[in-house]
C-alpha positions in Angstrom: -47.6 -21.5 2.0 -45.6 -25.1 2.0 -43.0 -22.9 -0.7 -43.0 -19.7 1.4 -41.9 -22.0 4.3 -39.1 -23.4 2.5 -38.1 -19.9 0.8 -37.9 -18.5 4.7 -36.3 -21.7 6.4 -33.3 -21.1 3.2 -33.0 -17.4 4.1 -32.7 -18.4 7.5 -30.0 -20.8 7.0 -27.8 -18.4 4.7 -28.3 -15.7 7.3 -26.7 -18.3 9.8 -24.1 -19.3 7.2 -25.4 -22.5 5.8 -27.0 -23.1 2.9 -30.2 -25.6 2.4 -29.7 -28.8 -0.1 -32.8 -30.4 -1.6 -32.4 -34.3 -0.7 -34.4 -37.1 -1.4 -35.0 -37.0 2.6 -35.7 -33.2 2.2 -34.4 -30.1 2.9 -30.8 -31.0 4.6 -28.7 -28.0 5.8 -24.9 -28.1 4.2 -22.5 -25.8 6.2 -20.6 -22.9 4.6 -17.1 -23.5 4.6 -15.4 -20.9 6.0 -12.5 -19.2 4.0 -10.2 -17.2 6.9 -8.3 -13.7 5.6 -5.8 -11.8 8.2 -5.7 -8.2 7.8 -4.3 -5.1 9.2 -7.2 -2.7 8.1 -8.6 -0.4 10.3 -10.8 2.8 10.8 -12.2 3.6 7.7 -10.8 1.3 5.6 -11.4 -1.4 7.5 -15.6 -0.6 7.2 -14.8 -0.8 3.1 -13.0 -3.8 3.3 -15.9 -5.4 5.3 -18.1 -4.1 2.7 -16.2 -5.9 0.4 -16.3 -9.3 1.9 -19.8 -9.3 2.9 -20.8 -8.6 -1.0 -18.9 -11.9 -1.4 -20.9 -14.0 1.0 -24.1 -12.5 -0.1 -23.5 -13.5 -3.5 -23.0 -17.3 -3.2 -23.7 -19.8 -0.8 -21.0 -22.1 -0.6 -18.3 -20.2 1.0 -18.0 -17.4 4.1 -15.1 -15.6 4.3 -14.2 -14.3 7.8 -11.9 -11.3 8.0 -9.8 -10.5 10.9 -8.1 -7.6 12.0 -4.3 -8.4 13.5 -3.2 -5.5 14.2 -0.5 -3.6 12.1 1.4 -5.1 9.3 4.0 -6.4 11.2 2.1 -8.0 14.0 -0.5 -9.4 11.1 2.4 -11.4 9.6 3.9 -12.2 12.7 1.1 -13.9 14.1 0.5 -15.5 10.9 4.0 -17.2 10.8 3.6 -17.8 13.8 -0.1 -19.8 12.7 1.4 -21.6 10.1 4.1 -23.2 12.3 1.2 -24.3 14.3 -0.6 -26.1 11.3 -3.3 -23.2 12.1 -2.5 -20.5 9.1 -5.3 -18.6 7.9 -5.9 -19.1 3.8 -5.3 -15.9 3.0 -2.7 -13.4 4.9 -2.6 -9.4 4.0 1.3 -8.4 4.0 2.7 -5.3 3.0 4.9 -4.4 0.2 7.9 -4.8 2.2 7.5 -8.0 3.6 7.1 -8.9 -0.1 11.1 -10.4 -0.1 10.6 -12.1 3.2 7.6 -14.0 1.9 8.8 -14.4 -1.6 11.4 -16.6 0.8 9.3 -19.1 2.2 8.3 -21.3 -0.5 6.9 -24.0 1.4 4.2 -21.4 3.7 2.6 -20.2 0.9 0.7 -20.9 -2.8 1.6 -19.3 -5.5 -1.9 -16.9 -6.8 -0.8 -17.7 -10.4 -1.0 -21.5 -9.7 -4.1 -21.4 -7.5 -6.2 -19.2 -10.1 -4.7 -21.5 -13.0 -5.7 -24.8 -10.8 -9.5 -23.7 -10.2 -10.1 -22.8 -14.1 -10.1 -19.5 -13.5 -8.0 -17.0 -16.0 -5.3 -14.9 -14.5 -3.7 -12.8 -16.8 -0.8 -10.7 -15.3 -1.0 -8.3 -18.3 -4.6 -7.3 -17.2 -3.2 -5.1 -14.4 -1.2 -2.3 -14.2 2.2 -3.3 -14.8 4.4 -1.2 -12.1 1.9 -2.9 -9.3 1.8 -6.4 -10.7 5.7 -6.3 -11.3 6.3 -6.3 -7.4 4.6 -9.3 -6.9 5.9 -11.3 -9.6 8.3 -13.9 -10.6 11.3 -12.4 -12.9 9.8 -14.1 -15.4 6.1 -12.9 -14.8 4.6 -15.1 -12.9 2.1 -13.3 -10.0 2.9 -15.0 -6.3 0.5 -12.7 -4.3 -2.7 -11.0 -5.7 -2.5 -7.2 -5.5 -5.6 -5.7 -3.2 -4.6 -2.5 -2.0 -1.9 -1.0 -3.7 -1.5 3.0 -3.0 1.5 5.4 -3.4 2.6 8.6 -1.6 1.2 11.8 -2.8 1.0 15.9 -1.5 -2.3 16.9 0.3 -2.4 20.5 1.0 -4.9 22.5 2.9 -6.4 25.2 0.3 -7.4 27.5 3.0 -4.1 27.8 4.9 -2.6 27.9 1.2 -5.1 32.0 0.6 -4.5 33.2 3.9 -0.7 32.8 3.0 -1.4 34.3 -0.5 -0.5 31.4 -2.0 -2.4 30.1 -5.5 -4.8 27.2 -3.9 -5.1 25.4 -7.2 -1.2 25.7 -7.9 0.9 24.2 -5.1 4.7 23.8 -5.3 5.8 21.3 -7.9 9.5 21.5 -7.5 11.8 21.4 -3.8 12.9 24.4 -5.3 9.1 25.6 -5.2 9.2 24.4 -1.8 10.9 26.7 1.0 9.8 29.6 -0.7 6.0 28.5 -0.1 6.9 26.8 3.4 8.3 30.3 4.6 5.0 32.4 3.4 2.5 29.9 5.4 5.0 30.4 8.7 5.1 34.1 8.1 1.0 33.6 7.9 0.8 32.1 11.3 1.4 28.7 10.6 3.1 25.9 13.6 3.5 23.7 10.6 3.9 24.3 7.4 5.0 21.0 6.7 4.9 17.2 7.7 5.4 13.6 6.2 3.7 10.7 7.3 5.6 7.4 6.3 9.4 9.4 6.4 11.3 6.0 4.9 8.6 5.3 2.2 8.4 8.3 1.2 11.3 10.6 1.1 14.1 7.6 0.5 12.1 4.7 -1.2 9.8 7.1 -3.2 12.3 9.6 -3.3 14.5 7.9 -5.4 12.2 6.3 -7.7 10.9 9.6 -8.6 14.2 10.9 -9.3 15.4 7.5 -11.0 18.3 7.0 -8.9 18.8 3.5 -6.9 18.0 2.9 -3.7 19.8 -0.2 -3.5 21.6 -2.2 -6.4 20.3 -5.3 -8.1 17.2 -3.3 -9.6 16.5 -2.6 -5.8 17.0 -6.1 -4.9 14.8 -7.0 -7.8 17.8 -9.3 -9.5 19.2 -10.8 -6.2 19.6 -10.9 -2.5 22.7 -9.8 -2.7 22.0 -6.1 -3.2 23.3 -3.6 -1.6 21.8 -0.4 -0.7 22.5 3.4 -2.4 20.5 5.7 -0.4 23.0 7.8 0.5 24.2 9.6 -2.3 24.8 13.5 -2.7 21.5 13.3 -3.4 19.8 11.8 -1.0 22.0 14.0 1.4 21.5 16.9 -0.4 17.3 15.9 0.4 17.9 15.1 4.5 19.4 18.1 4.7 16.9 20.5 3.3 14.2 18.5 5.9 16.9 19.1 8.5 17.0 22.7 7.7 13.5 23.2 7.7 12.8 21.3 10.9 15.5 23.7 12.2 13.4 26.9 11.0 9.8 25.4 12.2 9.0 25.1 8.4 8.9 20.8 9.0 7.5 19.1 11.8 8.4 15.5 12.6 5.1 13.6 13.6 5.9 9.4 14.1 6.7 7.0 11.7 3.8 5.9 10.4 0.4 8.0 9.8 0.5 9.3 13.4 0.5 13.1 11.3 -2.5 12.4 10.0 -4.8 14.2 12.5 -2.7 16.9 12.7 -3.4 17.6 9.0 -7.2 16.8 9.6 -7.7 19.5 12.5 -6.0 22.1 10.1 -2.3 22.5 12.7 -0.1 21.1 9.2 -0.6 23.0 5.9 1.0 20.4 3.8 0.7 16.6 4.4 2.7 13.4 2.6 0.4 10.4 2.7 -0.6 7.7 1.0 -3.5 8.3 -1.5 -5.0 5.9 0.6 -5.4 8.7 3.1 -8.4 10.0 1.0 -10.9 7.4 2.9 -10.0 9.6 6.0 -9.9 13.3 4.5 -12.6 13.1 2.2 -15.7 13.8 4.8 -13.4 16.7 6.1 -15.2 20.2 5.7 -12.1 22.4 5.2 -10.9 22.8 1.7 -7.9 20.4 1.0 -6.3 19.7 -2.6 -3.8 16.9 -4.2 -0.6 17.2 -6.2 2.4 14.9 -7.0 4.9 14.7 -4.9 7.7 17.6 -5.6 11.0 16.7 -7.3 14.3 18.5 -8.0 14.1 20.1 -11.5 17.5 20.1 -12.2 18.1 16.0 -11.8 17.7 14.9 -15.0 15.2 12.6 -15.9 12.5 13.7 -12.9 10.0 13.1 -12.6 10.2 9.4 -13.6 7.1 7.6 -11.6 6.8 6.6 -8.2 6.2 3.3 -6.4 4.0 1.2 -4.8 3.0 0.8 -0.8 0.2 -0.7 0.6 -0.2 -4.9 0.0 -1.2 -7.8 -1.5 -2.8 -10.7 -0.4 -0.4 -14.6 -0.1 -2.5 -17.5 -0.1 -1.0 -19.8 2.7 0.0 -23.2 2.2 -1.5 -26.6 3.7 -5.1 -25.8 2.9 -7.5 -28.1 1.6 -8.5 -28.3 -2.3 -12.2 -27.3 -1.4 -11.0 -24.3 0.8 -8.4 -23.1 -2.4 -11.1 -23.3 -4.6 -13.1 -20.5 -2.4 -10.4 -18.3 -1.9 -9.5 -18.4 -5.7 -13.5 -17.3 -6.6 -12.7 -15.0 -3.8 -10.0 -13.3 -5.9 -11.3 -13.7 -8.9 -14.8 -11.7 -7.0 -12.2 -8.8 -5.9 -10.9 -8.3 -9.4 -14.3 -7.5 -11.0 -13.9 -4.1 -12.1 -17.0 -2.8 -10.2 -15.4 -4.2 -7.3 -12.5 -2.3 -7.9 -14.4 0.9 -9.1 -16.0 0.7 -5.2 -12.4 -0.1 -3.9 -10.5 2.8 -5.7 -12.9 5.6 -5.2 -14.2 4.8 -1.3 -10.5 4.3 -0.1 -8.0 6.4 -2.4 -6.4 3.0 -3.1 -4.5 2.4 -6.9 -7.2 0.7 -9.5 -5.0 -1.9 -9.8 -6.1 -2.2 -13.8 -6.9 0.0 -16.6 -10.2 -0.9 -17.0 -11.2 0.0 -13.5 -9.1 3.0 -13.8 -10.6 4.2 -17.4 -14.0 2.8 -16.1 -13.7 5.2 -13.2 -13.0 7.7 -15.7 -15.8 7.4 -17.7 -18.0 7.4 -14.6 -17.3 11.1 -13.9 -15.5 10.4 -10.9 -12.6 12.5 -11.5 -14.2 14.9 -12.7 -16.3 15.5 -9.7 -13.5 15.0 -7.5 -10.4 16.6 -8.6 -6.8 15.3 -8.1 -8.9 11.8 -7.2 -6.3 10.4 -10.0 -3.0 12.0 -9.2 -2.0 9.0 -7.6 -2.5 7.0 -11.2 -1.1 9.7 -13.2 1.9 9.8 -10.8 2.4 6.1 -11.2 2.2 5.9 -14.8 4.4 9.5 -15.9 6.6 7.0 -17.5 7.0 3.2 -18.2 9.2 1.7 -15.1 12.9 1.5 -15.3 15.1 -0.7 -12.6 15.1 2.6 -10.2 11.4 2.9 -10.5 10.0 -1.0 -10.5 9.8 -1.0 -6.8 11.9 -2.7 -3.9 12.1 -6.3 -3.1 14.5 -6.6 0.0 15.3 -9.0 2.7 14.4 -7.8 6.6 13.2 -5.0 4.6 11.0 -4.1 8.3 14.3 -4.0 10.3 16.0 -2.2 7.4 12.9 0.4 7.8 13.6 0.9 11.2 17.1 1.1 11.0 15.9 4.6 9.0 13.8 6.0 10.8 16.3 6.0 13.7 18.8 7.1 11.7 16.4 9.8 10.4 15.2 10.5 13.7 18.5 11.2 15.1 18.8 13.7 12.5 15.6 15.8 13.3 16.8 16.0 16.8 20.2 17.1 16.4 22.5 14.3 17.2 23.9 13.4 13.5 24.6 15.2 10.6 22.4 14.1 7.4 25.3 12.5 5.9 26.8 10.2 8.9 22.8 9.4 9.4 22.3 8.2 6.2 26.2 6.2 5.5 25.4 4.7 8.9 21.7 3.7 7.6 23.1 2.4 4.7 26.0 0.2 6.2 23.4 -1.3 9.3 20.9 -1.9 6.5 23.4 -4.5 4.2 24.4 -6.1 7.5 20.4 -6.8 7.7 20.4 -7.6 4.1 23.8 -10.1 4.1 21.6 -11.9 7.1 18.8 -12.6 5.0 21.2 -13.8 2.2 22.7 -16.3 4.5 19.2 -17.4 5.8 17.7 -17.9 2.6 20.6 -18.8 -0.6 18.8 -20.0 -3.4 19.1 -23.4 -4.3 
């Protein structure tokens, strides 16, 4: 009885995060220490992510890690900046991709994941993940500043029943643009409101756009070799795209929705045939009841050398500076706990995020997952059609947020009328690099 006592006062003390220490006085309770992660995850998502972190504190008894929703992206890093000034940071912050430049910037808020996993013995190799998401976190000579977690890219859901009653092939949606109207203009003459919609306009039909097409979207390897880019996203072909959207929203073939995933639900209750998302999007459509399918993202088969690959979206996690030693050395078993490849397996198949390595990916594979669940691995495919080139690598710009919604009120004014796609897109373009020559004055290399 005297063992079962102690065996029930320990799970007692782990369930009320501390853990029990056999002194010579006794049985002494040690407090967890607590390990603090800032998020934007939500809904769905949010429930995995949870899942996540309470595996972690079940399966050791030194550390808890807390995780806290902040709102969106930008109000999580905000507030965190905001924190650190404060000398109140959390140890580990959840930015987006393109706040990626901005925090590349300041040096002295954060630690570098390279030098924290290197620092705690644990091995980090860079070439252990898939190279086009581990590229737009790194160092130009390889080294990994923020640890990849969710990592997604756009692809095309499509609603298989909308897709027969138009007398349309369900298992063989449009692949081109050029496939495109043709298919839009069968599901309006079938009775669809909308044929079409696109959540995330910027990320996906400029920044994605022109990755798949391997054109720039700014210069300096999309900012990749310099904050002094400039961006490129209005060439003839970039207007040439804006204006077949314009065209479309003209007809009532393209609906406008927000600029984030507002057009989600409008895909969900079966009003939008087609839907542009994140592959991330499958942790919402996947309990749906209606028949829904996933393909690539359409190109323009007479640009030469599309399809090339698309790019990332989604984030990473920074480690914030000022922390103690102890605390680093719980947030780098954290890390090291994420990148286990059945952790990633869970990750990957509950949310529709990238496997951010080939193991997880070919692991996932092997599993029958695909299998059972086809198109599950267009967003992979898509990603890795060909090895990255400086079009394709990703973006790494300065106020890239503002820049973002210097676009969508450029594209906005577009969809309603007021500009033509051209002066939309030169004006984007030239408000953008004043954004982009601010941020080079702020933060000159040394």
């Amino acid at each position: 009885m005297k063992s079962t006592g102690k065996l029930a006062r320990a799970a007692f003390a782990l369930l009320a995060g501390t853990a029990i220490v056999a002194g010579a006085g006794g049985a002494v309770a040690q407090e967890r220490i607590e390990i603090h992660w800032w998020h934007a995850m939500g809904g769905a998502r949010g429930e995995l992510l949870n899942e996540l972190v309470a595996g972690f504190n079940k399966g050791q008894d030194k550390y808890t890690v807390i995780a806290t929703n902040k709102g969106n992206y930008p109000e999580a890093m905000t507030a965190a900046m905001a924190a650190f000034r404060a000398g109140k940071a959390p140890h580990i912050l959840q930015v987006f991709e393109v706040g990626t430049g901005t925090m590349m910037a300041s040096r002295a808020a954060i630690k570098p994941v390279h030098q924290l996993m290197q620092e705690n013995g644990y091995k980090f190799d860079p070439g252990s993940y898939i190279s086009s998401v581990t590229g737009y976190y790194s160092t130009s000579d390889g080294k990994m500043l923020s640890y990849p977690f969710n990592s997604s890219t756009p692809v095309m859901y499509y609603n298989k029943d909308a897709f027969e009653k138009a007398g349309l092939d369900p298992n063989n949606p449009p692949k081109t643009w050029q496939e495109f109207e043709p298919a839009l203009k069968k599901l309006k003459a079938s009775g669809s409101t909308c044929p079409f919609i696109s959540n995330w306009q910027t990320w996906v039909q400029l920044e994605n756009f022109s990755a798949l097409h391997n054109v720039p979207f700014a210069t300096k390897s999309n900012g990749m070799d310099g904050l002094d880019a400039e961006l490129k996203f209005n060439s003839p072909l970039h207007v040439r795209h804006i204006t077949n959207l314009a065209n479309w929203a003209k007809e009532g073939l393209m609906a406008y929705g927000g600029r984030k995933n507002e057009s989600t639900s409008k895909f969900v209750s079966g009003e939008c045939a087609i839907l542009m998302e994140s592959s991330a999007g499958y942790a919402s459509f996947a309990k749906n009841k209606f028949k829904w399918g996933i393909a690539m993202l359409p190109y323009y088969s007479d640009v030469k050398g599309a399809p090339q690959n698309s790019i990332i979206g989604g984030a990473s996690l920074w480690v914030m500076a000022r922390h103690k030693p102890i605390e680093y050395k719980g947030v780098a078993q954290f890390f090291d706990y994420l990148a286990a490849t059945e952790n990633q397996v869970f990750w990957h198949t509950k949310s529709g995020y990238l496997p951010i390595t080939p193991m997880a990916y070919e692991t996932t594979k092997n599993q029958g997952f695909y299998a059972a669940n086809p198109g599950t691995d267009t967003s992979v495919r898509q990603m890795m059609l060909n090895p990255p080139t400086n079009n394709s690598k990703g973006l790494r710009l300065g106020n890239f947020v503002q820049i973002r919604d210097v676009m969508d009120e450029e594209l906005e004014a577009v969809w309603a009328g007021k500009k033509s796609p051209k002066e939309a897109l030169d004006t984007a373009v030239e408000r953008g690099n004043r954004l982009l020559r601010q941020f080079e004055r702020d933060n000159k290399r040394s």
